[in-house]
N, C-alpha and C positions, 0 to 999 in steps of 0.2 A: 705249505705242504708239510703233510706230518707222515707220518706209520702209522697206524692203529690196525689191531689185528691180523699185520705183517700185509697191508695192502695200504698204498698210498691215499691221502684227501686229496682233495681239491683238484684229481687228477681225472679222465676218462679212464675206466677200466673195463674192461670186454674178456671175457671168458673161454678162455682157450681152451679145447678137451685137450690138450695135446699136455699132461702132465701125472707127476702122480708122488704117492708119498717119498718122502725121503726117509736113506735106512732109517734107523734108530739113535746107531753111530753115529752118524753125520753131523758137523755143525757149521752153519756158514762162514767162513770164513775166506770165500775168493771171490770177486768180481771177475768176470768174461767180457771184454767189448766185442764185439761182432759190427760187421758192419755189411747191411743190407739192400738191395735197389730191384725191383720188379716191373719190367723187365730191366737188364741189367744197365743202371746209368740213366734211369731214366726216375724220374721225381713227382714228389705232388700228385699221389695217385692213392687209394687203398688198395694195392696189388700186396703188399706184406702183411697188412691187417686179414683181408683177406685168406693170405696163404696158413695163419698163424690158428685163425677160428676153422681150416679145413672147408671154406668156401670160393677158392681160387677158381675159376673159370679156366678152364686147362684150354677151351680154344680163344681164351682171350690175344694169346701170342704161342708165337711157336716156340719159345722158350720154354711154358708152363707145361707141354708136354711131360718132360723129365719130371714133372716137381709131382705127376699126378700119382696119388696115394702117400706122399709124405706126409708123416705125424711128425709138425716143428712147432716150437714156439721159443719163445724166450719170456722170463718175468718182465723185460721194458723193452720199446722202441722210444727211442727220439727222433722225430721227423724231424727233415731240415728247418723246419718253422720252432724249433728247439721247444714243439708240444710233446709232451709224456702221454705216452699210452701204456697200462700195467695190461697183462695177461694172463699173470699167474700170479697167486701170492707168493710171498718169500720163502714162506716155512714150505712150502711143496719143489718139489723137484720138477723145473721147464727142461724141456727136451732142447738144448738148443746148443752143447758142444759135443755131441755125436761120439763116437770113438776116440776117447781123449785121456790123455796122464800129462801129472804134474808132481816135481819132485816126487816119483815114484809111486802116485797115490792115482789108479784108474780110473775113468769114469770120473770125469768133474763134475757133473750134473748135479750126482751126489751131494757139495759142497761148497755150490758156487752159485750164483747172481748172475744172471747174463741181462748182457744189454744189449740191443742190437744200437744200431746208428744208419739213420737212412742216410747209403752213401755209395759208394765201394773202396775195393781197396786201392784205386788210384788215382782220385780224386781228392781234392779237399774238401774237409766239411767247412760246415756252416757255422759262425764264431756261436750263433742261439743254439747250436747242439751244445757247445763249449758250455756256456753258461748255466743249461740246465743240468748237463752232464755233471759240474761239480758240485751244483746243488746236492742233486742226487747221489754221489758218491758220499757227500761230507754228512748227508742223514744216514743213508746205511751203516758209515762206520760206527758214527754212534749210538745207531739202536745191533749193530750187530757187532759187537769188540774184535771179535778175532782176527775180522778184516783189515789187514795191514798191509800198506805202500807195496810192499815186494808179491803182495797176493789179490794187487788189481792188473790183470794181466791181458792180452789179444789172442783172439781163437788162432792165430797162429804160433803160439805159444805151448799151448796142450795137443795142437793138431799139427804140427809143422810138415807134417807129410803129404799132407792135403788139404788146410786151409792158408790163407796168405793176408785174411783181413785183421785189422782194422785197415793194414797197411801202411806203407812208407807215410803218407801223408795224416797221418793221426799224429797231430803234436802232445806227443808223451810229458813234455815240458809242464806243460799247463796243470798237470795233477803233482807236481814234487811236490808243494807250498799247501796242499791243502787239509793235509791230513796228520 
């Protein structure tokens, strides 16, 4: 797996409208973890892929009600099967930390990588998210420098008032040693 042209090899990639330029300013330098399940808790499905291309089935569950007209994505999923799915390239801005600040700078989107992770935030993942997950963090940092240990962070981190994912159960452990 490589980067060329700020979009992953060897990976599925699917085109999400759900994106768009970054300022000017901007330069990458934060990872987002996210962590996603459609309906909630429930796996092995394209209900995220899905939500992400703007193709959800709002009567699939009665959950999809609420989600119907949202523009979401993120640049990655990891399914529990620890496969990569890209959505957005890196250099564009994925919709996918909503109303958010960090260290005093708003709007992550701006500036940051989101990854989702098929899960929630009260479960545990899958050891093959683990494994792909650090692949994919140890190539971003070094095609993208700025990204540093203290600025791979959880959407409850930028959003604490409203999001709660990756969650207690996302062993943070696991990323000290790799960067």
């Amino acid at each position: 797996m490589e980067i060329k042209k700020h979009r992953l090899t060897d990976t599925t990639f699917l085109s999400s409208p759900n994106f768009n330029d970054r300022p000017n300013t901007s330069i990458i330098d934060m990872i987002v973890i996210h962590s996603i399940s459609l309906p909630h808790g429930k796996y092995r499905n394209n209900n995220v892929e899905n939500l992400f291309l703007n193709k959800l089935d709002q009567h699939a569950h009665t959950s999809f009600k609420k989600l119907q007209g949202l523009k979401v994505s993120s640049h990655i999923y990891i399914k529990r099967s620890g496969k990569i799915i890209q959505f957005v390239p890196f250099n564009y801005r994925a919709w996918h930390a909503g109303e958010s600040s960090f260290e005093g700078k708003e709007n992550c989107n701006n500036n940051s990588i989101g990854i989702e992770l098929e899960g929630t935030d009260n479960t545990e993942f899958d050891l093959r998210q683990y494994d792909s997950l650090i692949k994919l963090i140890q190539l971003l940092v070094s095609t993208y420098p700025e990204i540093s240990m203290n600025r791979i962070i959880g959407h409850s981190d930028i959003a604490p008032d409203r999001k709660t994912d990756p969650g207690p159960f996302f062993d943070w452990g696991i990323l000290k040693d790799i960067i």
